[in-house]
mmCIF file of the N, C-alpha and C atoms, coordinates in Angstrom:
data_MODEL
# 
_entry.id   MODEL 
# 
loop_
_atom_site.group_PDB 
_atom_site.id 
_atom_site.type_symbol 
_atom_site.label_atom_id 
_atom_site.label_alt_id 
_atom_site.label_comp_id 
_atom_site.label_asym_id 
_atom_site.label_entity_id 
_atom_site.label_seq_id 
_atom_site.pdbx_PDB_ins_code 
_atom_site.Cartn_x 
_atom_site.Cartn_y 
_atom_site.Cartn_z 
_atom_site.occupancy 
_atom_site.B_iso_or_equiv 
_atom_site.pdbx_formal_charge 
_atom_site.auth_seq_id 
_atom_site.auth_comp_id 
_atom_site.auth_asym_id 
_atom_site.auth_atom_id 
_atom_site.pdbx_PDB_model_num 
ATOM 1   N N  . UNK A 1 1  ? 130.001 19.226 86.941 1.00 0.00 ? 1  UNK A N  1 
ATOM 2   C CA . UNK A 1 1  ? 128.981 18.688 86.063 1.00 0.00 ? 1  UNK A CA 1 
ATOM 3   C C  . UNK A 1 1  ? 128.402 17.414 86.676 1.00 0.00 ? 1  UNK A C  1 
ATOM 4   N N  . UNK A 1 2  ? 127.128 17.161 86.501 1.00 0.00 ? 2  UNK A N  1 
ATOM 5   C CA . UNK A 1 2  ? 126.532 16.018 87.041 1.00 0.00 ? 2  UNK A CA 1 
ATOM 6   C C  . UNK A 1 2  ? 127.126 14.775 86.131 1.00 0.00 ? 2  UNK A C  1 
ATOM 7   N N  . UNK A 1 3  ? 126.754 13.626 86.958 1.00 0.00 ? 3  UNK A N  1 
ATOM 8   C CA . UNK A 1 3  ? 127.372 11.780 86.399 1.00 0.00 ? 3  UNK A CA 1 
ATOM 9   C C  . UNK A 1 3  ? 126.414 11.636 85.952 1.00 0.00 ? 3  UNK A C  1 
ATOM 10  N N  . UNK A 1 4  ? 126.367 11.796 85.124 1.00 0.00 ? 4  UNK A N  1 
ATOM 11  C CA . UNK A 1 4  ? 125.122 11.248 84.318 1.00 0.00 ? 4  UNK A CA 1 
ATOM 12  C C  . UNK A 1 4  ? 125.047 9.922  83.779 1.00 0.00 ? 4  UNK A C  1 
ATOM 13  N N  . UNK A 1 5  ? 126.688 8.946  84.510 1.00 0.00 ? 5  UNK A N  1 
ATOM 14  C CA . UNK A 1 5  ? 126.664 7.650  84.151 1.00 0.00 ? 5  UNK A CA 1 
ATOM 15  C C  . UNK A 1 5  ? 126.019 6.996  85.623 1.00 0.00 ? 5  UNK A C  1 
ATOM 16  N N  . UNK A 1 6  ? 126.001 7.813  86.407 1.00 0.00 ? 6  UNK A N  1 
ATOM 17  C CA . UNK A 1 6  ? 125.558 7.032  87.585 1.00 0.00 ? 6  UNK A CA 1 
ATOM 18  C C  . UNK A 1 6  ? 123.400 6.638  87.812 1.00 0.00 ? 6  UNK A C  1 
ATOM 19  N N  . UNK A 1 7  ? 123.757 7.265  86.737 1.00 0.00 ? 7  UNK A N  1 
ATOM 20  C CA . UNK A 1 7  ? 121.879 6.738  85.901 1.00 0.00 ? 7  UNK A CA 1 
ATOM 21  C C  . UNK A 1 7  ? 120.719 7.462  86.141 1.00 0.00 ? 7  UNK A C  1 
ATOM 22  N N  . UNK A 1 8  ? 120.684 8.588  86.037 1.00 0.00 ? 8  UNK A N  1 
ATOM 23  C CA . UNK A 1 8  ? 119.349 9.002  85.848 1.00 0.00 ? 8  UNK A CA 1 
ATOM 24  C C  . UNK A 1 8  ? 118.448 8.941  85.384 1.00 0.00 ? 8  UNK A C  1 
ATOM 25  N N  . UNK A 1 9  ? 117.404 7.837  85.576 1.00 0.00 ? 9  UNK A N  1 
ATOM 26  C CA . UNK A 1 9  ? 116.192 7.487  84.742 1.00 0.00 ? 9  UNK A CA 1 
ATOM 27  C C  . UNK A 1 9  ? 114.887 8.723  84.707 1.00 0.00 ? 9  UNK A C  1 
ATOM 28  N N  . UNK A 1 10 ? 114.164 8.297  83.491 1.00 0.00 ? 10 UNK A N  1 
ATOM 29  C CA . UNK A 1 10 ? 112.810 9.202  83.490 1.00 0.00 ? 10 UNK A CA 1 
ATOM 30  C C  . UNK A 1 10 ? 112.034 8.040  84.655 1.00 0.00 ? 10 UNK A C  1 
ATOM 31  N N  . UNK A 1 11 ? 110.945 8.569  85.435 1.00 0.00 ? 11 UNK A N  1 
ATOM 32  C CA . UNK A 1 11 ? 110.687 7.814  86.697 1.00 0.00 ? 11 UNK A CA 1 
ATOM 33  C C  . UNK A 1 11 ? 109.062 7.554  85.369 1.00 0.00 ? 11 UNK A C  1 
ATOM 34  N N  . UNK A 1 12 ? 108.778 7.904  84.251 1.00 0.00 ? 12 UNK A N  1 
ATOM 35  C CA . UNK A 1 12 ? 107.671 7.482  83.633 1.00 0.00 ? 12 UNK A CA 1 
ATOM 36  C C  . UNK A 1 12 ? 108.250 6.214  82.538 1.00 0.00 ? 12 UNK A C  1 
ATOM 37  N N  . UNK A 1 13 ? 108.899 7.015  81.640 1.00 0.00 ? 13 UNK A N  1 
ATOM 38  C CA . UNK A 1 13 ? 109.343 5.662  80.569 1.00 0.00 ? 13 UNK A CA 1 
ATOM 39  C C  . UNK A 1 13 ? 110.646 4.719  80.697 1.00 0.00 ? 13 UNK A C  1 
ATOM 40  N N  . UNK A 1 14 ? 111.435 5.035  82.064 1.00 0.00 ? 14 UNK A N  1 
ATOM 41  C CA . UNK A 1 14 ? 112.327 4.386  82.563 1.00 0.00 ? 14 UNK A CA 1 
ATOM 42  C C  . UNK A 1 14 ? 113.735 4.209  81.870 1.00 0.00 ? 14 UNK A C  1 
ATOM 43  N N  . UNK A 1 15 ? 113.494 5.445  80.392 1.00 0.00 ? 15 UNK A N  1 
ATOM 44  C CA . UNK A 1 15 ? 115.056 5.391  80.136 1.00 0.00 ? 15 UNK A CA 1 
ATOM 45  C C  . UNK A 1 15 ? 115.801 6.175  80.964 1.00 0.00 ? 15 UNK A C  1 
ATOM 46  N N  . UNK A 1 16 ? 117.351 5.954  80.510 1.00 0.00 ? 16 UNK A N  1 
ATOM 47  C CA . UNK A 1 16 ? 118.245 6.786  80.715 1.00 0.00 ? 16 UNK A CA 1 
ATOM 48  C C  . UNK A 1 16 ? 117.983 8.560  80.350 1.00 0.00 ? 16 UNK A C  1 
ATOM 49  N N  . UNK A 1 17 ? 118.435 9.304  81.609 1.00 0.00 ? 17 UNK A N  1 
ATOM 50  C CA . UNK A 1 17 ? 118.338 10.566 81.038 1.00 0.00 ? 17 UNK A CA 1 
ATOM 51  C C  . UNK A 1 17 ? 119.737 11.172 80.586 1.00 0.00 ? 17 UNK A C  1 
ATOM 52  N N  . UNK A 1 18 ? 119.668 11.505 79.272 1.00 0.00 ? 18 UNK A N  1 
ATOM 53  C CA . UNK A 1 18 ? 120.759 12.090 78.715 1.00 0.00 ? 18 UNK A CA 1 
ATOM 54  C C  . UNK A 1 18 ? 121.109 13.584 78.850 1.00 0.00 ? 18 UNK A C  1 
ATOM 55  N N  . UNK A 1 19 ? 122.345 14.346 78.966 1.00 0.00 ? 19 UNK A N  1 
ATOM 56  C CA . UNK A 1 19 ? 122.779 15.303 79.144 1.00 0.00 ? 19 UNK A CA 1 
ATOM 57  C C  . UNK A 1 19 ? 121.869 16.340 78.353 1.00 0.00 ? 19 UNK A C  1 
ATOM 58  N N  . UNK A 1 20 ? 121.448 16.129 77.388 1.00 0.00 ? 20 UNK A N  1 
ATOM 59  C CA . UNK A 1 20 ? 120.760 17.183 76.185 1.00 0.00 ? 20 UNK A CA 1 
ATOM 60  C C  . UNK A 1 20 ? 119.438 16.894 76.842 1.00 0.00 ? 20 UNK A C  1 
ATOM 61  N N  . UNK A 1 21 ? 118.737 15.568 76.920 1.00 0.00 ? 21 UNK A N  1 
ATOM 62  C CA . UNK A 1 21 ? 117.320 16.199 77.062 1.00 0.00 ? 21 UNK A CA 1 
ATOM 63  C C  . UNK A 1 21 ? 116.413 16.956 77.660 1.00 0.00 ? 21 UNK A C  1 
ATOM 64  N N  . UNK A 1 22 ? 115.698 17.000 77.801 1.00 0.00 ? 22 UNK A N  1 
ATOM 65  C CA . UNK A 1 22 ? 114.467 18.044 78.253 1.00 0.00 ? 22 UNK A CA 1 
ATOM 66  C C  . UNK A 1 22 ? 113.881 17.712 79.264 1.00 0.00 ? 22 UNK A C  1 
ATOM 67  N N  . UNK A 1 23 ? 113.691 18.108 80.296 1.00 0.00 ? 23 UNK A N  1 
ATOM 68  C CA . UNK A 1 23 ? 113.496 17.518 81.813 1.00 0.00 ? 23 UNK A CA 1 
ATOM 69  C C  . UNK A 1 23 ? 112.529 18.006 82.967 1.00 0.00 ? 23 UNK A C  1 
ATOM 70  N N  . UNK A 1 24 ? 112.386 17.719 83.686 1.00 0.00 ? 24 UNK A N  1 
ATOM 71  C CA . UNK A 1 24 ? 111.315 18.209 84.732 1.00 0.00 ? 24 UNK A CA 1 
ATOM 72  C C  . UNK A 1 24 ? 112.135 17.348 85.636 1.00 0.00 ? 24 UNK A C  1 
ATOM 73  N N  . UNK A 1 25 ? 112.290 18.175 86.745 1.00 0.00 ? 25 UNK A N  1 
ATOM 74  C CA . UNK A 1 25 ? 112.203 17.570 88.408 1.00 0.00 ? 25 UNK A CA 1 
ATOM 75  C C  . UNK A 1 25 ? 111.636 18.159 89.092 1.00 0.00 ? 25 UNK A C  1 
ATOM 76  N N  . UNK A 1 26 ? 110.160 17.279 89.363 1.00 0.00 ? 26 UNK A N  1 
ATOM 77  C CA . UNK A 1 26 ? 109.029 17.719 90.101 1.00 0.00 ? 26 UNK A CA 1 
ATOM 78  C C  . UNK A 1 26 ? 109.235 17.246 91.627 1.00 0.00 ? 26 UNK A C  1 
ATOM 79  N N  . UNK A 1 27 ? 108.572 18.492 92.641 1.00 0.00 ? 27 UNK A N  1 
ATOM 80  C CA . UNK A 1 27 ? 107.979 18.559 93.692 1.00 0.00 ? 27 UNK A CA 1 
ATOM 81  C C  . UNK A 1 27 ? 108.207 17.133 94.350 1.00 0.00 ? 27 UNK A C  1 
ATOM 82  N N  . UNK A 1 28 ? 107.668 15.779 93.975 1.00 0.00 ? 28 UNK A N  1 
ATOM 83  C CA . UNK A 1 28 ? 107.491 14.601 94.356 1.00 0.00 ? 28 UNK A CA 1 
ATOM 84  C C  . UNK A 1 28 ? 109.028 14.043 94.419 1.00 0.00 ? 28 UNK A C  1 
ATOM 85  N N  . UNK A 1 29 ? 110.415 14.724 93.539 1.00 0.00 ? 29 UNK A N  1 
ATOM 86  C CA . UNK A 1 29 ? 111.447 14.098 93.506 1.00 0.00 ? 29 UNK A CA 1 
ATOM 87  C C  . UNK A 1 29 ? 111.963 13.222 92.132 1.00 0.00 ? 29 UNK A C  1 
ATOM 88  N N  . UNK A 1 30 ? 110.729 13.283 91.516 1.00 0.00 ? 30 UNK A N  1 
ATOM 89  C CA . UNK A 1 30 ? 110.608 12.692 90.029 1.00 0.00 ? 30 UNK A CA 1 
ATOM 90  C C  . UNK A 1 30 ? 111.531 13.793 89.035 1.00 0.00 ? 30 UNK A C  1 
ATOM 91  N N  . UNK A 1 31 ? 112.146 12.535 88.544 1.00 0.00 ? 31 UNK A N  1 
ATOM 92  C CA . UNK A 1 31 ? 112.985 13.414 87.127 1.00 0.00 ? 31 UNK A CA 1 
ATOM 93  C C  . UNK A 1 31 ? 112.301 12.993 85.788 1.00 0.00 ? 31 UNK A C  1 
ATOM 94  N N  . UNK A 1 32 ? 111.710 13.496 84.873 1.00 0.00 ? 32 UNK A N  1 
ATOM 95  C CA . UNK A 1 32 ? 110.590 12.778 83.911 1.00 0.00 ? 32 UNK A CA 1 
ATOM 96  C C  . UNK A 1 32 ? 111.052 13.811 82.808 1.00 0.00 ? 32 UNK A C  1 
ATOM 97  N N  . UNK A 1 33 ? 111.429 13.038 81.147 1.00 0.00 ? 33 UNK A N  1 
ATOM 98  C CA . UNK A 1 33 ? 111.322 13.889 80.284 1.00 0.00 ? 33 UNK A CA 1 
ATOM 99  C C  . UNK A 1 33 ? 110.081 14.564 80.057 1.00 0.00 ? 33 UNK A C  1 
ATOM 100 N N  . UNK A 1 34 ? 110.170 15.740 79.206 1.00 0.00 ? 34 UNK A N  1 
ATOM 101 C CA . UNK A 1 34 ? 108.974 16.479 79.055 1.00 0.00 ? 34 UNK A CA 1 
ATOM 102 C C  . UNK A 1 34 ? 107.588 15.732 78.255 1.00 0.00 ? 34 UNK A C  1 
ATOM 103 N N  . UNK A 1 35 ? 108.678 14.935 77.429 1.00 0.00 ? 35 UNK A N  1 
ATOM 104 C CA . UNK A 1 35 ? 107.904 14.559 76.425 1.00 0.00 ? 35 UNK A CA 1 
ATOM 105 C C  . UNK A 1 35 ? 107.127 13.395 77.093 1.00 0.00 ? 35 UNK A C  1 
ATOM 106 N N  . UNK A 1 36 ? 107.317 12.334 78.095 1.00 0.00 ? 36 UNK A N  1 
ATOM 107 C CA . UNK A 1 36 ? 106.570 11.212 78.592 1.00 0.00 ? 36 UNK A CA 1 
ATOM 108 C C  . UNK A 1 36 ? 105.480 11.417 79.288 1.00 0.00 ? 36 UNK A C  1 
ATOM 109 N N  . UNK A 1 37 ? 105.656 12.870 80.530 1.00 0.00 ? 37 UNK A N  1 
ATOM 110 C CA . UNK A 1 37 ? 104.870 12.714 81.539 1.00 0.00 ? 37 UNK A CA 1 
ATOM 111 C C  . UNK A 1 37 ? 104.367 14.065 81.878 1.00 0.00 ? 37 UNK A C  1 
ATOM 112 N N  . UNK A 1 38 ? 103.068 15.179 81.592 1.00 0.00 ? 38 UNK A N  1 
ATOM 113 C CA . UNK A 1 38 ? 102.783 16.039 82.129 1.00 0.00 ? 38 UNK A CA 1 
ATOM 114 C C  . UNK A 1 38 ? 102.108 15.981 83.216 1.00 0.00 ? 38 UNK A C  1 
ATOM 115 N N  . UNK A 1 39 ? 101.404 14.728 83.545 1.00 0.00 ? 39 UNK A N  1 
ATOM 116 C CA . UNK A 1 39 ? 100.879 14.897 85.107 1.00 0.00 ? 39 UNK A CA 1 
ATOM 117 C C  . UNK A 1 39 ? 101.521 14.916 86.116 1.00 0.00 ? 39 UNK A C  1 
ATOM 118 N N  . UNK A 1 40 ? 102.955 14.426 86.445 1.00 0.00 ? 40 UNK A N  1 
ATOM 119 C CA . UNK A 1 40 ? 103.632 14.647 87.182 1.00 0.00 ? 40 UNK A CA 1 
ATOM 120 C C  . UNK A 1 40 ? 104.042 15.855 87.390 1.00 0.00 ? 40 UNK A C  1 
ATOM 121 N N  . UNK A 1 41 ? 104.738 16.820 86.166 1.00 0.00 ? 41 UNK A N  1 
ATOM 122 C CA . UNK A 1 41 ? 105.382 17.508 86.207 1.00 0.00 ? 41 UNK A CA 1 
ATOM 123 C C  . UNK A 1 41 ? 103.577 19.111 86.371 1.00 0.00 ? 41 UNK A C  1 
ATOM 124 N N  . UNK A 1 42 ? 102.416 18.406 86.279 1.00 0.00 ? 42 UNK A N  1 
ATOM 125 C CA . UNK A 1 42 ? 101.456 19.298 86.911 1.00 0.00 ? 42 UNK A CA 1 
ATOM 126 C C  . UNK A 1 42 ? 101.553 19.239 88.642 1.00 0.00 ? 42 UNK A C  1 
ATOM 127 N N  . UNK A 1 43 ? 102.133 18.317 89.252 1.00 0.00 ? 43 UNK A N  1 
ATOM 128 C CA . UNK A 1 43 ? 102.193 17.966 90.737 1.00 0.00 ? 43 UNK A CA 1 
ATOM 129 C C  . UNK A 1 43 ? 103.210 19.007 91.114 1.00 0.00 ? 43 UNK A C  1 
ATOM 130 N N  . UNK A 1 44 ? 104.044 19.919 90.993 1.00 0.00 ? 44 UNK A N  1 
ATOM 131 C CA . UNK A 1 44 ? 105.094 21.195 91.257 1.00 0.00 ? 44 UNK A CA 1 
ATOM 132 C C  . UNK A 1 44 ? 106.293 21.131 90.268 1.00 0.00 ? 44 UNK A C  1 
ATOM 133 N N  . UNK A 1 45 ? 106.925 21.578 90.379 1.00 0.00 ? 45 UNK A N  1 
ATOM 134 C CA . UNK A 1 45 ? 108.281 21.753 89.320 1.00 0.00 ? 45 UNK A CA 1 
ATOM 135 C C  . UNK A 1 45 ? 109.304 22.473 89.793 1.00 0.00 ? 45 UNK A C  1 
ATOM 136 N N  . UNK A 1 46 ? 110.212 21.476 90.212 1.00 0.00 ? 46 UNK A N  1 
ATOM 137 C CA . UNK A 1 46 ? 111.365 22.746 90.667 1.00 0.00 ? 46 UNK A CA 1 
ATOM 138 C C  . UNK A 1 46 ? 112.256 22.618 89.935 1.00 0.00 ? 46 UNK A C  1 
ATOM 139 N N  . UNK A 1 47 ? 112.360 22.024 88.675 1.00 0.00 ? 47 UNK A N  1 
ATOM 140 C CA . UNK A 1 47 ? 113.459 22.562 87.574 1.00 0.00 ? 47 UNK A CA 1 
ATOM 141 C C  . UNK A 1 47 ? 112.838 22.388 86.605 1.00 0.00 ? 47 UNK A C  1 
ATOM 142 N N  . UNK A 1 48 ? 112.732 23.023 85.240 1.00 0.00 ? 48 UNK A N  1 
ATOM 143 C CA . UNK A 1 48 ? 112.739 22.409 83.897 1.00 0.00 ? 48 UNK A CA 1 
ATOM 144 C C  . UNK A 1 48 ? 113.536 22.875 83.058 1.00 0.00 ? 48 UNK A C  1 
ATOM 145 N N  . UNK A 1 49 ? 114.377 22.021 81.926 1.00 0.00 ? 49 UNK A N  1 
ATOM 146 C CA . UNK A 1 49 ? 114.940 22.385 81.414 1.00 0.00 ? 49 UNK A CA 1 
ATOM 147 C C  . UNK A 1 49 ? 115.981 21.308 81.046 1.00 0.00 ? 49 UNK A C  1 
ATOM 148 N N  . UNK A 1 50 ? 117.172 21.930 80.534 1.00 0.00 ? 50 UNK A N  1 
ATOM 149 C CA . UNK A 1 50 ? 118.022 20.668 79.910 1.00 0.00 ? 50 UNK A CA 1 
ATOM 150 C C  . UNK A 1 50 ? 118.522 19.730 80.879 1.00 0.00 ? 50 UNK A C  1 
ATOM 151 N N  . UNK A 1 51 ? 118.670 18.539 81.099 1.00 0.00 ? 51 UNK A N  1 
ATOM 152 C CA . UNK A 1 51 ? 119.496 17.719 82.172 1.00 0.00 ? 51 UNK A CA 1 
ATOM 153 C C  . UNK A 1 51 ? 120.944 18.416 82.322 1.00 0.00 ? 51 UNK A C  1 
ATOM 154 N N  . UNK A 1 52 ? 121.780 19.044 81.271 1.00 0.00 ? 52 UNK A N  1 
ATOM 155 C CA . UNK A 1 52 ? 123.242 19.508 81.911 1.00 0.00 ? 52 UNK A CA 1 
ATOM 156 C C  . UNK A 1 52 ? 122.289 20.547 82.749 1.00 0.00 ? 52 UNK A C  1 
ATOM 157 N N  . UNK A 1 53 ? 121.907 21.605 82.765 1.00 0.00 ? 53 UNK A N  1 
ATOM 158 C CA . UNK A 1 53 ? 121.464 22.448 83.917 1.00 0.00 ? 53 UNK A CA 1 
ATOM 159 C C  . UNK A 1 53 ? 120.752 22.430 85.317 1.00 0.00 ? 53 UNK A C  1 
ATOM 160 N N  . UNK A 1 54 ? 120.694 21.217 85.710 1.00 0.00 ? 54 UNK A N  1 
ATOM 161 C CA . UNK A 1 54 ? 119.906 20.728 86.659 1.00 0.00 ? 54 UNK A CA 1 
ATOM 162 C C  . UNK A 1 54 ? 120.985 21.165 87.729 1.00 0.00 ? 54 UNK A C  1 
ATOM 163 N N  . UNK A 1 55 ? 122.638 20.403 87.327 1.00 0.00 ? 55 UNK A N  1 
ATOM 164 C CA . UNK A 1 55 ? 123.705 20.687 88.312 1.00 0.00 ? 55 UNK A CA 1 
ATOM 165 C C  . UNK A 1 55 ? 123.913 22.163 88.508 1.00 0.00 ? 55 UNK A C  1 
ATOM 166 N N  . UNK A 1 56 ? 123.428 22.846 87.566 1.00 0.00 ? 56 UNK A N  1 
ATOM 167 C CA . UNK A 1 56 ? 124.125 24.669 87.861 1.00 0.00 ? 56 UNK A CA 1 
ATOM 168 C C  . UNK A 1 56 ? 123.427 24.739 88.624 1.00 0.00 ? 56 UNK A C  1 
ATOM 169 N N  . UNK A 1 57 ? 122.142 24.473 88.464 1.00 0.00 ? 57 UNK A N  1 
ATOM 170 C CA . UNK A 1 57 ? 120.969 25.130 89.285 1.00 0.00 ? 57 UNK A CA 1 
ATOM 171 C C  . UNK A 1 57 ? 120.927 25.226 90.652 1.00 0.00 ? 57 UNK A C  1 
ATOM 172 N N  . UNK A 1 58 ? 121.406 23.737 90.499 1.00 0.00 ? 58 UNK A N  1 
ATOM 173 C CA . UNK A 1 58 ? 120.937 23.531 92.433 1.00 0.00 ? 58 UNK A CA 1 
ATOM 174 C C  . UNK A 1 58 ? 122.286 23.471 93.156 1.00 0.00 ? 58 UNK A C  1 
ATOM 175 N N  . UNK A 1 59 ? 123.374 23.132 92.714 1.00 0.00 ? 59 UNK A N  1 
ATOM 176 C CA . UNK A 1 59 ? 124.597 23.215 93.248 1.00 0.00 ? 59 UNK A CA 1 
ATOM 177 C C  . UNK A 1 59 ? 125.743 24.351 93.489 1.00 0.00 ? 59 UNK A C  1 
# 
């Protein structure tokens, strides 16, 4: 499972990203909730979905 204490911020509203929320990690390397930032996540998307699934995905 990913550390999610080792801080994953939204790279738009600069909180913490929590295990439950809703996510985009776009193309550029940006991790951005859904809810802050769609222009980024219009720049490519190689994940969306909950922050726990980011680690299944790619690891």
């Amino acid at each position: 499972m990913m550390n999610y204490a080792a801080g994953l911020t939204c790279s738009t509203c600069g909180k913490k990203i929590l295990e439950k929320d809703l996510i985009a990690w776009t193309e550029k390397n940006n991790v951005v909730h859904l809810i802050c930032d769609t222009v980024q996540i219009s720049e490519g998307v190689r994940f969306m979905g909950r922050a726990e699934e980011l680690n299944e995905q790619f690891l």
